[in-house]
Backbone bond lengths (Angstrom), bond angles and torsions (degrees), N, CA, C in turn:
res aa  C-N    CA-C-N  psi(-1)  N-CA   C-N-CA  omega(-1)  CA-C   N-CA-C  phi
1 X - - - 1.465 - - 1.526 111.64 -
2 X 1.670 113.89 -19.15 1.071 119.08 152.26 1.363 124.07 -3.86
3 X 1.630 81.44 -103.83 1.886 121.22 173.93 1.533 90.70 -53.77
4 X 0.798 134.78 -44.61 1.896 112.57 -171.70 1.499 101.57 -57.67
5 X 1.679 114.94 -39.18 1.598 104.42 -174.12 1.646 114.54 -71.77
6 X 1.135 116.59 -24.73 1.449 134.47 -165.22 1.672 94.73 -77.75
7 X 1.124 118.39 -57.74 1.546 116.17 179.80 1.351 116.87 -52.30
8 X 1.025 113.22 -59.44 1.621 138.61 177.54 1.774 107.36 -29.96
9 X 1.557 101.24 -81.21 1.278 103.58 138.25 1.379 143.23 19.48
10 X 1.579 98.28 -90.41 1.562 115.75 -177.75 1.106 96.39 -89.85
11 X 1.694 148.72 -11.00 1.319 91.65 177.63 1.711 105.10 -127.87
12 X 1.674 104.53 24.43 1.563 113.48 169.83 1.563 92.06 -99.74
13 X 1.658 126.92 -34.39 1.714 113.54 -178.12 1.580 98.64 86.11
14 X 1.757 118.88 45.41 1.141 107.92 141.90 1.161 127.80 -139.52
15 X 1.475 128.01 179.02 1.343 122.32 -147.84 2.240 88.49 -104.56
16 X 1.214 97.38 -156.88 1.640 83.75 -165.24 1.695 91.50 -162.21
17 X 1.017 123.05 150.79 1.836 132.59 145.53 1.755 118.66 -121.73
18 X 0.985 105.56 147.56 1.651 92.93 176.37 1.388 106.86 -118.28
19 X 1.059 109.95 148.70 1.853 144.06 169.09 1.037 149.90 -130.40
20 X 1.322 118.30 109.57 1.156 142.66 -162.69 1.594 111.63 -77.07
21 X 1.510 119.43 127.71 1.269 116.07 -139.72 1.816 82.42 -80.29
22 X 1.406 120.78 174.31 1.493 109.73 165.30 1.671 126.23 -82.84
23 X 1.215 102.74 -13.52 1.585 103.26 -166.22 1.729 86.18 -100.75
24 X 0.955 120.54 0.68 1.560 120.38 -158.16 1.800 125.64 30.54
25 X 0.878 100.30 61.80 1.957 120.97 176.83 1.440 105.88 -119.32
26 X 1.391 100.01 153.85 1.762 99.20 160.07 1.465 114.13 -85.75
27 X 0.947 131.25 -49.20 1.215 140.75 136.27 1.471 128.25 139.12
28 X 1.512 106.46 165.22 1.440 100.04 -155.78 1.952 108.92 -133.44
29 X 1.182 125.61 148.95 1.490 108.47 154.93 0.989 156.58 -59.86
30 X 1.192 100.72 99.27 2.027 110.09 -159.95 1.547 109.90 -83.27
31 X 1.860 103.92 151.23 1.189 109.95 -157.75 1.597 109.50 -49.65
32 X 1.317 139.22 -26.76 1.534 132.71 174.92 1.299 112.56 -56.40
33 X 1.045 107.42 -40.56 1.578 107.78 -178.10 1.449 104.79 136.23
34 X 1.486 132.46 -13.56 1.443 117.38 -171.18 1.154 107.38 -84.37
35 X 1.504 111.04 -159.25 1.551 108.27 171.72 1.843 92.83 -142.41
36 X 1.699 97.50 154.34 0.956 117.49 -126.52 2.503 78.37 -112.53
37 X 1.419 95.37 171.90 1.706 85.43 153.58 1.743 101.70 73.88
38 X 1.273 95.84 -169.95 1.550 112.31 174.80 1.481 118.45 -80.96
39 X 1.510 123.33 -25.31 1.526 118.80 132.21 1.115 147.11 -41.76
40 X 1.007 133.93 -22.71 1.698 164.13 -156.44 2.110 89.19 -103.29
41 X 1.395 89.75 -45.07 2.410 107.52 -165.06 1.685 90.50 -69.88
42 X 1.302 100.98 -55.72 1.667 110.76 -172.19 1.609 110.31 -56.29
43 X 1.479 117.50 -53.81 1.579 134.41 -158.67 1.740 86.55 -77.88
44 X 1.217 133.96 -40.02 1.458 122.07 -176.22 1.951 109.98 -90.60
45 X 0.946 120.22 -2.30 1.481 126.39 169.10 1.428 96.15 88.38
46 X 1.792 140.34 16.07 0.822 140.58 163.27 1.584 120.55 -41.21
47 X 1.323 119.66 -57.01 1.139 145.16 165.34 1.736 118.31 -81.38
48 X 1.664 126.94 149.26 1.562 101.30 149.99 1.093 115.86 -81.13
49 X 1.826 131.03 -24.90 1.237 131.69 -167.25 1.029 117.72 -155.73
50 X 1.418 118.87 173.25 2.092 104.45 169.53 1.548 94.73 -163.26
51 X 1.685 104.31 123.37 1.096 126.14 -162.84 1.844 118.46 -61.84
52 X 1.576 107.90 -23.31 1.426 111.24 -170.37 1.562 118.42 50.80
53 X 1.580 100.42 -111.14 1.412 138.43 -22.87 1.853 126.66 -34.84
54 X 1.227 91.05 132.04 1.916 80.34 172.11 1.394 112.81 -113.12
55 X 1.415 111.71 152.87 1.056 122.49 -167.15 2.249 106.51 -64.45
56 X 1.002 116.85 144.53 1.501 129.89 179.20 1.089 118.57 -74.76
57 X 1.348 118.70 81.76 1.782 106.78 176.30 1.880 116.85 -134.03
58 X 1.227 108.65 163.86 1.454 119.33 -152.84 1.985 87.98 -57.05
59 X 1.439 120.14 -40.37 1.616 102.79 -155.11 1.605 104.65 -90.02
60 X 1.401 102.46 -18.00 1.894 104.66 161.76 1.455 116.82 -49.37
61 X 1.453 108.28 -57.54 1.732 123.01 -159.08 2.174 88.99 -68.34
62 X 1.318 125.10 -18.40 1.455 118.50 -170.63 2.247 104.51 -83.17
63 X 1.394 105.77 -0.78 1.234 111.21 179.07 1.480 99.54 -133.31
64 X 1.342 142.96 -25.16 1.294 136.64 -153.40 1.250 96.16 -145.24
65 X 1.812 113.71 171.44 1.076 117.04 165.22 1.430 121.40 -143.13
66 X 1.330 111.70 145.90 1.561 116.74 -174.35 1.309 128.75 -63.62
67 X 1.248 108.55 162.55 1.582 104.95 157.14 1.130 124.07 -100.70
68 X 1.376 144.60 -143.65 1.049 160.36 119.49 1.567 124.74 -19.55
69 X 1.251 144.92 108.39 1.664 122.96 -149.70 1.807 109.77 -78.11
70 X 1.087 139.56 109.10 1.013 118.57 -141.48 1.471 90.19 -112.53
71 X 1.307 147.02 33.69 1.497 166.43 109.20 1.600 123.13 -122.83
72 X 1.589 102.41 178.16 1.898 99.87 151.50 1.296 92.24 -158.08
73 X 1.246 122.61 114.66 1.518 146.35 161.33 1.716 130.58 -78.70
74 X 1.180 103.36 143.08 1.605 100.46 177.42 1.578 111.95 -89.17
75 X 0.940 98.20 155.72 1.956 91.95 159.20 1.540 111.28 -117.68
76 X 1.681 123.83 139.45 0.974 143.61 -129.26 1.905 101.02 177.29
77 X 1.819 91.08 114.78 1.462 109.81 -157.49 1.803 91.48 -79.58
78 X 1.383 109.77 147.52 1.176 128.08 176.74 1.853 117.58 -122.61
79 X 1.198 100.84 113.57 1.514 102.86 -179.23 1.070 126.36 -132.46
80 X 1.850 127.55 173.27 1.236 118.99 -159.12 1.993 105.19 -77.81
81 X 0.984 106.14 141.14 1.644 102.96 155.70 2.084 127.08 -79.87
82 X 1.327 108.08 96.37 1.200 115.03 -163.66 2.115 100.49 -82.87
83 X 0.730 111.55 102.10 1.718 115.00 167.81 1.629 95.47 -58.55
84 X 1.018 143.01 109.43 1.582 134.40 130.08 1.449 141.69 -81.45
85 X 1.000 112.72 96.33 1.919 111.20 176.50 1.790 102.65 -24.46
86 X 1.282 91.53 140.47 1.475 100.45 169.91 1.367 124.03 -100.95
87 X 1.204 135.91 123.14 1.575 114.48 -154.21 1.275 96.41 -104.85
88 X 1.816 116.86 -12.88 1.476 103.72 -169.29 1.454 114.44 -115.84
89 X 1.934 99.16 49.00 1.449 114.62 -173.03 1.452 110.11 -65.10
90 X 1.174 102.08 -40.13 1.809 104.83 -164.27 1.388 92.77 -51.84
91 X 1.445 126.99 -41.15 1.710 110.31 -173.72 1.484 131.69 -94.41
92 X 1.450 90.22 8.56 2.010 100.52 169.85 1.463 126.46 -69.58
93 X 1.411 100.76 -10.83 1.523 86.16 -165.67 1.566 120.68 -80.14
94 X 1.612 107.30 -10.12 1.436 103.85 172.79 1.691 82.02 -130.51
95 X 1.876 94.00 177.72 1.480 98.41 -169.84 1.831 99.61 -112.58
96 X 0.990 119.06 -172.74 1.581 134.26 -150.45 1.668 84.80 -58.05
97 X 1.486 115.90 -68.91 1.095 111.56 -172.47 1.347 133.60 -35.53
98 X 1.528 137.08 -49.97 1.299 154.75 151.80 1.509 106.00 -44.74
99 X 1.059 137.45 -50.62 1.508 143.87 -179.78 2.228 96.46 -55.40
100 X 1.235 108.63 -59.19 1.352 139.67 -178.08 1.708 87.03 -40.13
101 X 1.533 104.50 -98.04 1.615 111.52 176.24 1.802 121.67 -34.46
102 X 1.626 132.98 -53.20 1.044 108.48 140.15 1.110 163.53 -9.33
103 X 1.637 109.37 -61.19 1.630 115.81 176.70 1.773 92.09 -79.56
104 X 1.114 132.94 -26.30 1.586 131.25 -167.53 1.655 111.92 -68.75
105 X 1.998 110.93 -46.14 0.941 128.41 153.21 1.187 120.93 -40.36
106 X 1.225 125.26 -54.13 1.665 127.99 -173.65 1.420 113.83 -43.59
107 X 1.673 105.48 -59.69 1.237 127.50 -176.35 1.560 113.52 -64.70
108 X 1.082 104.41 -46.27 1.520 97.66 164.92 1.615 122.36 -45.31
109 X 1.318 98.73 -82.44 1.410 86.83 -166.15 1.771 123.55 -71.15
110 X 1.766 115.84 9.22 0.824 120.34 167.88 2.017 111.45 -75.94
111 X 1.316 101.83 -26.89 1.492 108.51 168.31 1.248 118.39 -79.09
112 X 1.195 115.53 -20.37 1.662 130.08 160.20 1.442 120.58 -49.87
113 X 1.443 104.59 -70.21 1.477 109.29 -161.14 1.891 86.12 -77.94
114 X 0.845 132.27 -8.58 2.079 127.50 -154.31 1.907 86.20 -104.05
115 X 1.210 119.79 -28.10 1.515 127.60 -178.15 1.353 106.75 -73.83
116 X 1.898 123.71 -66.22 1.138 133.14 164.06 1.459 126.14 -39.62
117 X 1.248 118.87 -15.69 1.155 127.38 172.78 1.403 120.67 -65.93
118 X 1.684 91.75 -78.19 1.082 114.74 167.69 1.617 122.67 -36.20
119 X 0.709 114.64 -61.45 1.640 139.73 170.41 1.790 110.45 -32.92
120 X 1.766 94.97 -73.05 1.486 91.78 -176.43 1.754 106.18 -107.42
121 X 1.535 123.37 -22.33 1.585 100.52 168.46 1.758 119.44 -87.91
122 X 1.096 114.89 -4.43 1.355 138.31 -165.96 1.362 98.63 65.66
123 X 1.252 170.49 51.26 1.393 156.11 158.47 1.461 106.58 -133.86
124 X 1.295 114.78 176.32 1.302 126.61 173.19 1.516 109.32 -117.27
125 X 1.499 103.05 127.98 1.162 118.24 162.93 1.886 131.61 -104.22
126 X 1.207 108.98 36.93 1.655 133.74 -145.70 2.047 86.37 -53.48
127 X 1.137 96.13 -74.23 1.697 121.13 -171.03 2.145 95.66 -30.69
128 X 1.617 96.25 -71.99 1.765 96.47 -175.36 1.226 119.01 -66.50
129 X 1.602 126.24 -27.05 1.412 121.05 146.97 1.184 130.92 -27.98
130 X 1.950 116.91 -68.77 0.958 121.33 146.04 1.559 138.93 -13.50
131 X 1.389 102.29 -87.69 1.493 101.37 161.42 1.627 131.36 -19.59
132 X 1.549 89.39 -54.02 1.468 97.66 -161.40 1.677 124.85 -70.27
133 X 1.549 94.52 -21.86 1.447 141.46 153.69 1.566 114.77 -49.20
134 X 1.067 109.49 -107.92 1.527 108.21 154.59 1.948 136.69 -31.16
135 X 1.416 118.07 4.79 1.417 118.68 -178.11 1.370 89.37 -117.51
136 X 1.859 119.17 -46.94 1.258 117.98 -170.85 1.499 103.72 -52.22
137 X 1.363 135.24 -38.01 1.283 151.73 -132.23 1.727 95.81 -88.94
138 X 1.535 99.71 -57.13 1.677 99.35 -173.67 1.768 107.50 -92.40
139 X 1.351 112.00 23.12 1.525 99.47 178.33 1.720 108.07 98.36
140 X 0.627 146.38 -13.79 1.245 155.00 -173.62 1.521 134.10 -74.20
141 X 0.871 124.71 144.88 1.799 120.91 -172.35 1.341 82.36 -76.34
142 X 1.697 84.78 143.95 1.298 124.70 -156.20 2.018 101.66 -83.27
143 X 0.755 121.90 133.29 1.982 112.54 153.84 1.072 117.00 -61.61
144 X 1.264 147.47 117.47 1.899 142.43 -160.94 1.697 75.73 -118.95
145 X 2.010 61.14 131.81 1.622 86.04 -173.86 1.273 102.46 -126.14
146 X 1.560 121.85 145.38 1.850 122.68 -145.59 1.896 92.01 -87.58
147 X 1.716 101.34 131.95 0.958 119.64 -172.53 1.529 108.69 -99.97
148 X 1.410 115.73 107.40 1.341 144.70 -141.71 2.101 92.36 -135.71
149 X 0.912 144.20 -18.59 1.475 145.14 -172.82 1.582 109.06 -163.51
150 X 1.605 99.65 116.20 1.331 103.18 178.25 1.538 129.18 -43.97
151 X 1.266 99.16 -36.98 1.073 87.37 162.81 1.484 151.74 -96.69
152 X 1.309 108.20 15.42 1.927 132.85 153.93 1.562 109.70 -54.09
153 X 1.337 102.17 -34.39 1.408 122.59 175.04 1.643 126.35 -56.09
154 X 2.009 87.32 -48.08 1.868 100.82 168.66 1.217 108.41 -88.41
155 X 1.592 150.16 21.40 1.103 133.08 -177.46 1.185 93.09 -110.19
156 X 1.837 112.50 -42.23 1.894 121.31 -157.56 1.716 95.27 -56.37
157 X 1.774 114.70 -63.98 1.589 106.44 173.52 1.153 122.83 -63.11
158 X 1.369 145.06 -26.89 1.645 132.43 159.98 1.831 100.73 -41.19
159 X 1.093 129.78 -51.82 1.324 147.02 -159.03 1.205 90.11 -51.74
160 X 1.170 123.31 -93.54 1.168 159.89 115.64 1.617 114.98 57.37
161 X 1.696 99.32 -79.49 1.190 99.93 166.32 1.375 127.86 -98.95
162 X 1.581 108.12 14.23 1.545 108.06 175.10 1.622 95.07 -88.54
163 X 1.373 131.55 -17.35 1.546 119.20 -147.10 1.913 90.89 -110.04
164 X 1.659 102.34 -14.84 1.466 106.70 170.31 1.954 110.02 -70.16
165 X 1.306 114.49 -39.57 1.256 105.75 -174.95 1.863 103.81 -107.18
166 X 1.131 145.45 41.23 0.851 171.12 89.89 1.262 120.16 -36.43
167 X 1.027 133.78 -57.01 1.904 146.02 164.69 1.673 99.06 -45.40
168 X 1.488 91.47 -61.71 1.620 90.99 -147.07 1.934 112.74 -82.04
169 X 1.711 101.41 -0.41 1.359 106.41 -175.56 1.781 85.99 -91.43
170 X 1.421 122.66 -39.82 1.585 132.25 -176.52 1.561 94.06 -35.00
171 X 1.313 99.17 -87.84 1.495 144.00 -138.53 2.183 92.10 -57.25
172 X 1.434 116.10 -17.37 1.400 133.11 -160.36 1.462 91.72 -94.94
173 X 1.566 107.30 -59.16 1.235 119.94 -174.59 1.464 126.80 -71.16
174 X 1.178 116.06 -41.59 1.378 106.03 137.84 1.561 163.15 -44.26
175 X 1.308 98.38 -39.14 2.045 104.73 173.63 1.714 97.66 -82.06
176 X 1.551 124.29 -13.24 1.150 105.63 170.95 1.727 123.30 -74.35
177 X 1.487 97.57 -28.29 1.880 115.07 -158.30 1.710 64.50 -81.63
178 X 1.384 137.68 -79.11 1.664 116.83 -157.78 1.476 124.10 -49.07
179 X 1.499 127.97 -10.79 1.017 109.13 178.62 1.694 109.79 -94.28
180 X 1.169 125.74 7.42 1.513 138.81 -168.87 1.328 111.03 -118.58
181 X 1.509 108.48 99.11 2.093 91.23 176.87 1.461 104.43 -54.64
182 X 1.465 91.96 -176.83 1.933 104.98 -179.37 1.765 85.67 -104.66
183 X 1.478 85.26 128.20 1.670 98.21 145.61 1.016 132.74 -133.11
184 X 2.046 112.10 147.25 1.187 127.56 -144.29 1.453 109.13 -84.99
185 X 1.380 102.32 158.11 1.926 91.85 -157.18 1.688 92.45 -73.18
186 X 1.662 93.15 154.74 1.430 124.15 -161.56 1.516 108.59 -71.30
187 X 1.166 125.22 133.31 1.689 124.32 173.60 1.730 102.06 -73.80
188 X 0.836 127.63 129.82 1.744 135.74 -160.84 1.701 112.19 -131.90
189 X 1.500 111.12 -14.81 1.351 127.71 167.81 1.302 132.63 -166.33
190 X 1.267 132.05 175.96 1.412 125.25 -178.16 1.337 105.89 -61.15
191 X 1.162 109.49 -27.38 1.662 114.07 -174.45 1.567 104.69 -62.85
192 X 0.959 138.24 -58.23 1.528 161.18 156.96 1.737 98.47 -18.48
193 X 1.364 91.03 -66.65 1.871 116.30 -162.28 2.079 93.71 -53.73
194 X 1.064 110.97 -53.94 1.760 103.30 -169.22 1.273 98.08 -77.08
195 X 1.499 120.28 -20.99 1.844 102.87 -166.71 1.242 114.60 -79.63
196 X 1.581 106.46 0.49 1.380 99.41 -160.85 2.034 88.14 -123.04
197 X 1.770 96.84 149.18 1.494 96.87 -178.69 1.481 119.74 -115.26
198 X 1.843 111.50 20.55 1.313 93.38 177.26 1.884 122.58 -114.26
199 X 0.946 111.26 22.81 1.337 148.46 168.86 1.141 140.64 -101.24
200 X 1.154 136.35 65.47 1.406 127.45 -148.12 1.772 107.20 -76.10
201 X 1.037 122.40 150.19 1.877 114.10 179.08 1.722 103.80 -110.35
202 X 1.397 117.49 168.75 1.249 121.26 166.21 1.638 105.21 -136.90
203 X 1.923 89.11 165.02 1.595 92.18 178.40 1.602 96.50 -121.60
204 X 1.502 106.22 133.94 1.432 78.23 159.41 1.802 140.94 -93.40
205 X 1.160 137.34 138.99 1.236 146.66 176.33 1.266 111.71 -34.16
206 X 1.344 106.75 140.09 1.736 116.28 179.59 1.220 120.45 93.50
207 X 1.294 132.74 -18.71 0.958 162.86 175.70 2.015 129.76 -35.14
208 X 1.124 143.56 140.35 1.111 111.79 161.44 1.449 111.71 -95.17
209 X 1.316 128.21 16.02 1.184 127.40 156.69 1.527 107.60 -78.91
210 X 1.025 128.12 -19.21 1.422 115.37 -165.97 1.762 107.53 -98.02
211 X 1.369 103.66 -35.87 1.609 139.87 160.52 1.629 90.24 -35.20
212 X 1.437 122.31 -70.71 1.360 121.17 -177.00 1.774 104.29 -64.75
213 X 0.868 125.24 -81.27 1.248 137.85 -158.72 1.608 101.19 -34.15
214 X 1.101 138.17 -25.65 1.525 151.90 -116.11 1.940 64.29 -122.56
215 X 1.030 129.30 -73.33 1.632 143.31 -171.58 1.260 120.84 -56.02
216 X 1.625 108.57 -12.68 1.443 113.67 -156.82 1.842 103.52 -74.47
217 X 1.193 110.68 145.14 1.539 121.28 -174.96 2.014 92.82 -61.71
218 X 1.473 107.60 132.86 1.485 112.43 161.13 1.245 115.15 -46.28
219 X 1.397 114.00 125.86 1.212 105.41 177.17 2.249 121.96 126.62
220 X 1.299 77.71 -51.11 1.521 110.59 -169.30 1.596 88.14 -54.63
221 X 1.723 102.92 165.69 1.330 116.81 138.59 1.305 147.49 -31.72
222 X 1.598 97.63 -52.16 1.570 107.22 176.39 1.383 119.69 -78.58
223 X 1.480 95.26 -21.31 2.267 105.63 -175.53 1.479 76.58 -81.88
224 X 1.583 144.37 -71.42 1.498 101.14 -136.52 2.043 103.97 -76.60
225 X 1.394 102.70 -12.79 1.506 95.87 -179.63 2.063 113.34 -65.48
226 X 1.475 92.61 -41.34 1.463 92.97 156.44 1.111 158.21 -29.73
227 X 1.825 97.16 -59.10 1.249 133.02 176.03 1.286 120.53 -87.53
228 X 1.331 111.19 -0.84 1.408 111.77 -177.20 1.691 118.93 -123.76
229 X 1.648 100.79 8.36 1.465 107.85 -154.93 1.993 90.67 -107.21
230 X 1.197 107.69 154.08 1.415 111.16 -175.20 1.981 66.28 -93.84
231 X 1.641 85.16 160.96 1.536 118.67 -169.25 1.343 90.44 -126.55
232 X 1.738 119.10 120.38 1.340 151.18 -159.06 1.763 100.48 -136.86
233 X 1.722 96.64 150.27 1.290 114.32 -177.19 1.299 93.35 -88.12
234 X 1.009 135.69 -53.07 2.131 140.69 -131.99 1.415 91.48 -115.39
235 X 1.541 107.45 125.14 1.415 133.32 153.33 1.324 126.18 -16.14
236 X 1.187 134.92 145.84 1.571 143.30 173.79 1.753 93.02 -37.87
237 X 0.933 137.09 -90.93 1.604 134.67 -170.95 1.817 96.34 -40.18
238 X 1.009 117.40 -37.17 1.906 98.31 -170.29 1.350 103.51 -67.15
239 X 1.443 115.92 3.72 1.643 121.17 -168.79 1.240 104.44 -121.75
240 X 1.438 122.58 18.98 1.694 130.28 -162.95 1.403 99.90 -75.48
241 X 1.157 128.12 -39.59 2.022 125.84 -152.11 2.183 82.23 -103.46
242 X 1.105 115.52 -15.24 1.477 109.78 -177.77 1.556 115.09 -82.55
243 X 1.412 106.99 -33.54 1.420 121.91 175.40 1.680 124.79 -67.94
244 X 1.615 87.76 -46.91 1.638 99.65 172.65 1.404 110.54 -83.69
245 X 1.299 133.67 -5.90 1.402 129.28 156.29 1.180 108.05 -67.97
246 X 1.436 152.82 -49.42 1.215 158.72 -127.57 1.197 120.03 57.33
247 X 1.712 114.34 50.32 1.697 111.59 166.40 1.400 103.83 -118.80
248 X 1.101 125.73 16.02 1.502 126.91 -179.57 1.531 115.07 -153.95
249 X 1.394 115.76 170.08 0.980 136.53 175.65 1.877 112.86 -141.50
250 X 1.375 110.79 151.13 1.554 103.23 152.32 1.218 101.69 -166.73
251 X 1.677 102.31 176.95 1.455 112.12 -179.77 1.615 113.97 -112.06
252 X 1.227 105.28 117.82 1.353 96.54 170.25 1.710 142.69 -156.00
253 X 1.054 135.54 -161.47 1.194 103.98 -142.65 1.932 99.64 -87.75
254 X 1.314 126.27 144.38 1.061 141.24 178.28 1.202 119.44 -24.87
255 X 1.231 128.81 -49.99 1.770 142.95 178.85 2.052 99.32 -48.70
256 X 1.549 81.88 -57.66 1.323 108.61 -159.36 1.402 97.26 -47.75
257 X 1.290 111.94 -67.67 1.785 133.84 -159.16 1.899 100.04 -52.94
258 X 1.703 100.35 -36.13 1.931 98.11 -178.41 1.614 94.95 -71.75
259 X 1.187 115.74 -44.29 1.898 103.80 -167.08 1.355 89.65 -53.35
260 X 1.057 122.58 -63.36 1.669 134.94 -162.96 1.622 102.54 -27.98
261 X 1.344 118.63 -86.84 1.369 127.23 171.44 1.277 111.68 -52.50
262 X 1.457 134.16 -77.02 1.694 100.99 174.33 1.427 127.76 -28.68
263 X 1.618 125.45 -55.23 1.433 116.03 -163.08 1.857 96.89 -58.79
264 X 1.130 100.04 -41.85 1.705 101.43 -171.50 1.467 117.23 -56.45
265 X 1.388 124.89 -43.12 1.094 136.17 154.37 1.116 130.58 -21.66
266 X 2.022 111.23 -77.26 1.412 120.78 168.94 1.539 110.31 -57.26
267 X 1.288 117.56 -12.40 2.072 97.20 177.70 1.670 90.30 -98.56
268 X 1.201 133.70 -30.87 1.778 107.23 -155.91 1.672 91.90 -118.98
269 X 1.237 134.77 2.35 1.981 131.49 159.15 2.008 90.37 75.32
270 X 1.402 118.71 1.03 1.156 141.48 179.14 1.691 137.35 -87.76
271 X 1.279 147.65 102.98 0.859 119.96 162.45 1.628 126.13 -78.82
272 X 1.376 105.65 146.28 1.925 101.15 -173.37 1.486 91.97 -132.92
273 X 1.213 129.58 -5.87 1.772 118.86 -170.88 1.718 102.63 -154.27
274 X 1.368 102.59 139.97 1.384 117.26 174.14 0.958 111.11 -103.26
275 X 1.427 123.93 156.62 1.512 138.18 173.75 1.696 100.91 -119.42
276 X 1.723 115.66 123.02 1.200 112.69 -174.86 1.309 120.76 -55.49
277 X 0.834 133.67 -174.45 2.006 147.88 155.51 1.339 117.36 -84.57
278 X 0.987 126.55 -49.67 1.763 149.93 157.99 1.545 114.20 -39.14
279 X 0.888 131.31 105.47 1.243 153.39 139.83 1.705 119.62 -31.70
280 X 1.132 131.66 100.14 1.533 132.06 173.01 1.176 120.71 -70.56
281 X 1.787 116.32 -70.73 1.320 137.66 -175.53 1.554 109.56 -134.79
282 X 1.745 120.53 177.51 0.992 100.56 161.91 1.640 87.11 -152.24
283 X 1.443 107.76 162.30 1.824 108.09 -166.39 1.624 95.44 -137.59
284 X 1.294 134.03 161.26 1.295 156.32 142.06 1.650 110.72 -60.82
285 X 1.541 115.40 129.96 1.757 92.53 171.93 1.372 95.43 -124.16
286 X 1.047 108.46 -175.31 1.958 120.81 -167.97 1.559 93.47 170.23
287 X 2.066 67.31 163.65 1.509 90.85 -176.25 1.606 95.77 -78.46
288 X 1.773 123.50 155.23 1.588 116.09 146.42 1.575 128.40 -130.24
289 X 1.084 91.52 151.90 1.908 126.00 -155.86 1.491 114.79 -95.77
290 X 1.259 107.85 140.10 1.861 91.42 165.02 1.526 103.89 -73.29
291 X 1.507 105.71 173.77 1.302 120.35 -167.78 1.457 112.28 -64.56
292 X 1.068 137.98 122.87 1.726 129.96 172.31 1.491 98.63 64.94
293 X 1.294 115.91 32.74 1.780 123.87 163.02 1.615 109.47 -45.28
294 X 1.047 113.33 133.65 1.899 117.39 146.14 1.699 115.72 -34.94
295 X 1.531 122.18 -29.71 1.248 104.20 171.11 1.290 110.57 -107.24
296 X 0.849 126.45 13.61 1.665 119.31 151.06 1.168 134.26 19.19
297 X 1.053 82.69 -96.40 1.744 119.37 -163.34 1.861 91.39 -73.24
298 X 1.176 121.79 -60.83 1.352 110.62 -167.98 1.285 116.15 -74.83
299 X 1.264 132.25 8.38 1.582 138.68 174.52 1.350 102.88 -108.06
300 X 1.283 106.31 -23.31 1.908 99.63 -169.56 2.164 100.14 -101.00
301 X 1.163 90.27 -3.30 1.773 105.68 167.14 1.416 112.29 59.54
């Protein structure tokens, strides 16, 4: 918006001051009726203009006037990326089912070899079964146990080599899940952003997001994102070191959210904040004018 003022400039041939609104908002309609922000500067002839971009909406254009739309952006929630240790790694590497068949296996052929016993040495060997069970299991030399029925023989290598490729699919699958924290599933939309309560989000004030939200039907998307958002002075970036801590959240507009994560990127070789996939809203921005301004015509092209 720079270079938009710099052009402008050179090739209308005027000189310029800038001003900073006092409440610092873009601004919005406050319950008296005025308007509030750098709308409020523009709509009273305080200002001739104010570069924004601001968002395009029907109760702006009834005090101000547009330009030319010189984007249209989405808004798109941005949040912290939390790494969490996983504490219940040791049991990820297979899923319920395999865990299920395992302990079922165990018992089996522990009733196997404790049956065969019985059967053809008459005694019980419960305890060295065990063992032999449990050493095969963690890698371990085996207890050799006296082979008395051929077939004690086909259970010990079934054992054997089921608990060999069992180990070695474990033992693979594991040092990978430890070298990777767990991360918690990603917030991807506003929808995401209210359902969830350990994150709090903000909006900032002045806003025509807030302008809307302020209107939104009870109930809706936008009322509980509204209604639930602490209301902030400072821009998505004034919230940059709050986001990548994980004490905040916000929504904002798409352009914004890529500078956001790139600039953050190139200083820390790190990601600390996501930008959803999900789409919220989307707005027109422009420059705005007093009403029937002198630049008019050459902003609205």
């Amino acid at each position: 918006m720079w270079d938009v003022l710099l052009q402008l400039s050179r090739s209308m041939n005027f000189t310029f001051s800038i001003i900073r609104p006092p409440d610092g908002k873009w601004g919005v309609l406050e319950a008296n009726g005025s308007w509030n922000g750098m709308v409020g500067m523009v709509s009273r002839k305080e200002v001739d203009f104010a570069l924004g971009p601001f968002g395009m909406s029907a109760e702006r254009s009834e005090v101000i006037d547009f330009s030319f739309p010189l984007r249209q952006d989405i808004l798109v929630t941005v949040t912290p990326v939390r790494l969490v240790p996983d504490l219940w790694v040791i049991w990820r590497p297979f899923g319920i089912k395999v865990w299920i068949t395992f302990c079922v296996t165990f018992i089996s052929f522990l009733i196997l070899f404790g049956i065969s016993d019985k059967l053809f040495l008459k005694q019980s060997r419960w305890g060295q079964i065990m063992e032999f069970l449990l050493r095969t299991l963690a890698g371990d030399g085996s207890v050799p146990l006296p082979r008395t029925w051929n077939y004690q023989l086909f259970f010990t290598m079934t054992w054997i080599l089921a608990m060999f490729i069992l180990g070695q699919g474990y033992s693979g699958t594991l040092a990978s899940l430890m070298t990777i924290p767990k991360v918690p599933k990603m917030i991807e939309d506003v929808s995401d952003l209210v359902d969830q309560g350990d994150i709090p989000w903000g909006l900032e004030t002045g806003t025509i997001l807030e302008q809307t939200g302020s209107k939104a039907q009870t109930g809706s998307l936008l009322h509980k994102f509204y209604s639930g958002a602490q209301k902030l002075k400072g821009s998505c970036y004034a919230d940059l070191d709050k986001i990548k801590d994980g004490k905040l959240a916000r929504l904002c507009e798409g352009l914004t959210a890529m500078s956001m994560l790139s600039d953050d990127f190139s200083k820390e070789g790190k990601c600390y904040m996501y930008a959803g996939r999900g789409s919220f809203m989307s707005f027109s921005y422009a420059i705005i004018l007093q009403v029937n301004d002198i630049f008019k015509l050459a902003l609205r092209g």
